[in-house]
C-alpha positions as CSV (number, residue, x, y, z in Angstrom):
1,X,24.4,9.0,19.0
2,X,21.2,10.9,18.4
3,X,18.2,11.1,21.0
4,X,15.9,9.5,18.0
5,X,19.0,6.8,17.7
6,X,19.0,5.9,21.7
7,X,15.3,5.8,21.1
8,X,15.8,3.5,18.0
9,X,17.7,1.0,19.7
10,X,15.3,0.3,22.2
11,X,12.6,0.1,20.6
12,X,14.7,-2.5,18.7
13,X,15.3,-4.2,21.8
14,X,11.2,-4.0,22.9
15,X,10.7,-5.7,19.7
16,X,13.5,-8.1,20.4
17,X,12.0,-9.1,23.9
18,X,8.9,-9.9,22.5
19,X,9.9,-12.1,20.0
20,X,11.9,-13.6,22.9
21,X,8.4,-14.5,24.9
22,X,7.4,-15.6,21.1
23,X,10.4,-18.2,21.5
24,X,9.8,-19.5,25.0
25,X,6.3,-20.0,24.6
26,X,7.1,-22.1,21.5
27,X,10.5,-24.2,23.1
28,X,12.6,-22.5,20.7
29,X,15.4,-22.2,22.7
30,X,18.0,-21.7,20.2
31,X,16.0,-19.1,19.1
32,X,15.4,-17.2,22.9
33,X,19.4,-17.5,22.8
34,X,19.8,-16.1,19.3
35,X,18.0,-13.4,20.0
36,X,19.4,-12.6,23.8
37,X,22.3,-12.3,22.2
38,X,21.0,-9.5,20.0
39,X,19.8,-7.7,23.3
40,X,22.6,-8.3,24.5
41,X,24.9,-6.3,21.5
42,X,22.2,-3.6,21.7
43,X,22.8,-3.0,25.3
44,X,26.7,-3.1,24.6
45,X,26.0,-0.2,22.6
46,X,24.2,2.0,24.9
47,X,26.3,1.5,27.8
48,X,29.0,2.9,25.3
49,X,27.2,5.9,24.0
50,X,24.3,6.5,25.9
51,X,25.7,9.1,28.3
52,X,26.0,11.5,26.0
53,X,22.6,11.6,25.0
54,X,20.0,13.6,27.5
55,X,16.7,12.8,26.7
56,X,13.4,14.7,28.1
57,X,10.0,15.0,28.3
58,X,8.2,12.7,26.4
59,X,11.4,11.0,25.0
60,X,12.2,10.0,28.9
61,X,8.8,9.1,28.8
62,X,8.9,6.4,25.9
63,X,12.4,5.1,27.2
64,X,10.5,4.6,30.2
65,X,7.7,2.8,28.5
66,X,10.1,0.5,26.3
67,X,12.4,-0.8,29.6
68,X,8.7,-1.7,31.6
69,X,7.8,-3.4,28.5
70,X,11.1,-5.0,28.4
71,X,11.1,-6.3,32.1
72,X,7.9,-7.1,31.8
73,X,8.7,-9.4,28.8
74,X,11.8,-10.5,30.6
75,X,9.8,-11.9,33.6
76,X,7.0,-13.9,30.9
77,X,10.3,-15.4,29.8
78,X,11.5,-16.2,33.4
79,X,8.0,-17.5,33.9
80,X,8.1,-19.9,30.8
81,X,11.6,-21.2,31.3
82,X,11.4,-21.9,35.3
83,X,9.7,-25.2,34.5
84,X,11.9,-26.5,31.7
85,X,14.8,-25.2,33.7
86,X,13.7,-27.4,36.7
87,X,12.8,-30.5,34.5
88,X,16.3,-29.9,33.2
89,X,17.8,-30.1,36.6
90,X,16.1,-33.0,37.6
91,X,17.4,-34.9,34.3
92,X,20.9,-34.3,34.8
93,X,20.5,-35.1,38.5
94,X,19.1,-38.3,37.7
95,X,21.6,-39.0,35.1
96,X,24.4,-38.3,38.1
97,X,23.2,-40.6,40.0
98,X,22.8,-43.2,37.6
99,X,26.2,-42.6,36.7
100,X,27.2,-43.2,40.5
101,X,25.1,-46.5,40.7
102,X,26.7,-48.2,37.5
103,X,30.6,-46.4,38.7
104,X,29.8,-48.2,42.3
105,X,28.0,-51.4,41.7
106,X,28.6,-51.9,37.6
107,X,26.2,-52.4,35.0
108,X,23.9,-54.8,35.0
């Protein structure tokens, strides 16, 4: 792997994360998954080959720039799907208990 192909691939994975925040903001979570998945294969691939490439200068520079965009993306994300993530947690809670009420007393 090339310095301009570690460079490549995330910048692929800057655009990636941004069409995740895209995805949140619209509740389009089969979509946020679809495409964590696709960070995820990228990342796969530079934990395998990255260590052989040594970037500098300005090429350290832009990496740099991608992975703060990318955490920064990552936390809009973490910011959009704390609520749902709570509403869904209070759902199945509820639905737990109801399912204890009607195991211990029956349905009505």
């Amino acid at each position: 792997m090339t310095n301009h192909d570690v460079l490549s691939v995330y910048a692929t994975m800057g655009e990636l994360t941004s069409k995740m925040v895209a995805a949140a903001n619209a509740s389009d979570w089969e979509q946020l998954q679809a495409l964590e998945l696709e960070v995820t294969a990228h990342v796969a691939v530079l934990k395998a080959t990255e260590g052989t490439v040594r970037l500098e200068g300005e090429q350290r520079a832009r990496k740099a720039s991608l992975i703060k965009q990318m955490l920064d993306d990552d936390r809009k994300v973490r910011d959009l799907i704390t609520p749902w993530m709570a509403q869904l947690a209070k759902l199945i809670n509820s639905t737990g208990t109801e399912r204890r009420l009607v195991n211990a007393y029956g349905g009505v």
